[in-house]
N, C-alpha and C positions, 0 to 999 in steps of 0.2 A: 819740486820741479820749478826751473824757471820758465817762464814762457816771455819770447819776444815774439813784435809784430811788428814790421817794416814798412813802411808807404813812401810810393814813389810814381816815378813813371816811366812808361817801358824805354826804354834806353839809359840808365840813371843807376844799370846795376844792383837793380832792389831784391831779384831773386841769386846772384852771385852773391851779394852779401850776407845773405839770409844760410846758403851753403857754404862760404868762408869761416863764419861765427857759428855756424857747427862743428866744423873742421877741426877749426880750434878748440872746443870745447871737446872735441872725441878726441884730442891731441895730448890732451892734459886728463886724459882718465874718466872722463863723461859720457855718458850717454848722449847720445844728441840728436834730433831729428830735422831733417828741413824742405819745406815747401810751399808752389807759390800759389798763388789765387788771384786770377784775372781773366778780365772777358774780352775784349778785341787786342788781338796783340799787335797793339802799332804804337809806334813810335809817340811817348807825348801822352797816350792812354796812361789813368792811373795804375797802378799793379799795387797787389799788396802780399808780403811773404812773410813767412811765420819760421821761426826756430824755437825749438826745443830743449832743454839742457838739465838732466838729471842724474841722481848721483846710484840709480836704478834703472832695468829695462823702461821705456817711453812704451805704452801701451794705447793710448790715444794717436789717434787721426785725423782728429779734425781743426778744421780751423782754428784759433787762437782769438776764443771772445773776450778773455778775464786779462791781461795781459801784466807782468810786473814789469816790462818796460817796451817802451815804442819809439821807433826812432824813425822820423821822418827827414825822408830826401828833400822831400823840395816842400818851401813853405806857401805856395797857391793853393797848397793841396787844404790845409787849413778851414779856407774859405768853398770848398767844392765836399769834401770829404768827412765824414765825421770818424777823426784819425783818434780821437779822444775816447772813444766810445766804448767801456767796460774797465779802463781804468782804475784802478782802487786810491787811494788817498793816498797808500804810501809809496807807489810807481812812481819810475823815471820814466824822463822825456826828454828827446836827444833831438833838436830839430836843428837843421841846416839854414843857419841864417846869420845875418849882418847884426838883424835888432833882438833887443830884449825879450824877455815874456810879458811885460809889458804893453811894447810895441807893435807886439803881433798880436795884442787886442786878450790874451791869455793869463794876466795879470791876476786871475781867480784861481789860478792853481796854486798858485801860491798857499795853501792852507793843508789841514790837514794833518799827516802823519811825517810827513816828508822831513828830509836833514837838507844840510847846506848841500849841494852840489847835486840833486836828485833832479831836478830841472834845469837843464841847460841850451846854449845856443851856440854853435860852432862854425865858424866861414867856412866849410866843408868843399864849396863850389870852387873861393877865392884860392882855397890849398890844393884842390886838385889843378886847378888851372898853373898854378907856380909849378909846382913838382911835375906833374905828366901833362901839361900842356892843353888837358883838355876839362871838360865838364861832367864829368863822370865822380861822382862826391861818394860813392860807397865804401873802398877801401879807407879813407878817412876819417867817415863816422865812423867804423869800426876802431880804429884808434882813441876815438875820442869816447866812445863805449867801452872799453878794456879800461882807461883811466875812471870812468863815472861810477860804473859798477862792480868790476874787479870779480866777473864773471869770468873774463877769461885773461891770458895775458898780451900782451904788444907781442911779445915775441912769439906766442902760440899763432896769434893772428899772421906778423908777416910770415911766420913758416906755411899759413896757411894761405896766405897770397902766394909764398914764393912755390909752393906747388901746384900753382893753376897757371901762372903767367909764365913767359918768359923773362928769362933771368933780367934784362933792362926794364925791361917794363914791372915787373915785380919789384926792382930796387928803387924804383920811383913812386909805387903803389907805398913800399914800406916806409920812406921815407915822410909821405903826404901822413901817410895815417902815425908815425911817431910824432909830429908836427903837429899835428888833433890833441895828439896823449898828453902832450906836454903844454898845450894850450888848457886846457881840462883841469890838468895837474896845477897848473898856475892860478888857475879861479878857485879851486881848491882849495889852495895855500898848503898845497902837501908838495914833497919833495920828488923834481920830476923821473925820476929812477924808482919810486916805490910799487 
């Protein structure tokens, strides 16, 4: 079983994403589960959501403590949250940001089991703003998650945007999140179609 865990905040599309990346993952023959966990739901409040993806029934319920990868919306949350927490050595990390791991003080994860491209950093915010105009970074990372982990694919994912949105707005969701894939794909040095 894989297990994701998403952090964000309420308006940031943390629990749409969490149900899109199962979508695709039950698209492509998986099992998949998903849901969220949060206490004031207002705007700007952290949220955090959890998916599931196995290649068997999903018989757990609960929260998401052990996670093999976690992808964070917004990078304040960093310094407020501890988004890091149950992590194994050889998990990804997909966080939505301009600077390095590095830069955002995270320069120790560096170690461990991990390969090239298992920790990454994605302008998420910068892509959603070009493509749909707005700041809503979820469909995005999701792109840049299908390239990092190869859980699910670009195309299971925009099929899985292009059935929750309208058709415009879904072809700018998919667009933003190919734009991810292939940002991803390039830090990778693997070939952007793969």
């Amino acid at each position: 079983m894989f297990q994701v865990r998403i952090h964000g905040r309420g308006g940031q599309g943390v629990v749409t994403a969490a149900e899109l990346l199962s979508e695709a993952a039950f698209a492509e023959g998986h099992h998949a589960q998903a849901f969220p966990s949060f206490g004031s739901e207002r705007t700007g409040a952290p949220v955090v959501a959890f998916c599931r993806i196995a290649d068997s029934a999903i018989r757990v319920r609960e929260p998401v403590m052990a996670p093999d990868a976690l992808i964070v919306q917004d990078e304040t949350l960093l310094e407020q949250v501890d988004v890091l927490s149950g992590l194994g050595s050889d998990g990804y990390v997909l966080i939505n940001s301009t600077r390095t791991f590095a830069e955002l003080g995270l320069g120790d994860l560096d170690v461990g089991e991990r390969t090239s491209g298992q920790l990454l950093t994605v302008p998420a915010t910068e892509l959603a703003l070009e493509h749909l105009g707005r700041a809503v970074p979820n469909a995005v990372l999701l792109g840049a998650f299908a390239a990092q982990t190869h859980t699910v694919t670009l195309e299971s994912v925009c099929d899985a945007i292009r059935g929750r949105f309208p058709a415009k707005l879904a072809e700018k969701n998919c667009a933003a999140a190919a734009a991810a894939y292939a940002i991803v794909k390039s830090q990778r040095k693997e070939p952007a179609d793969a």
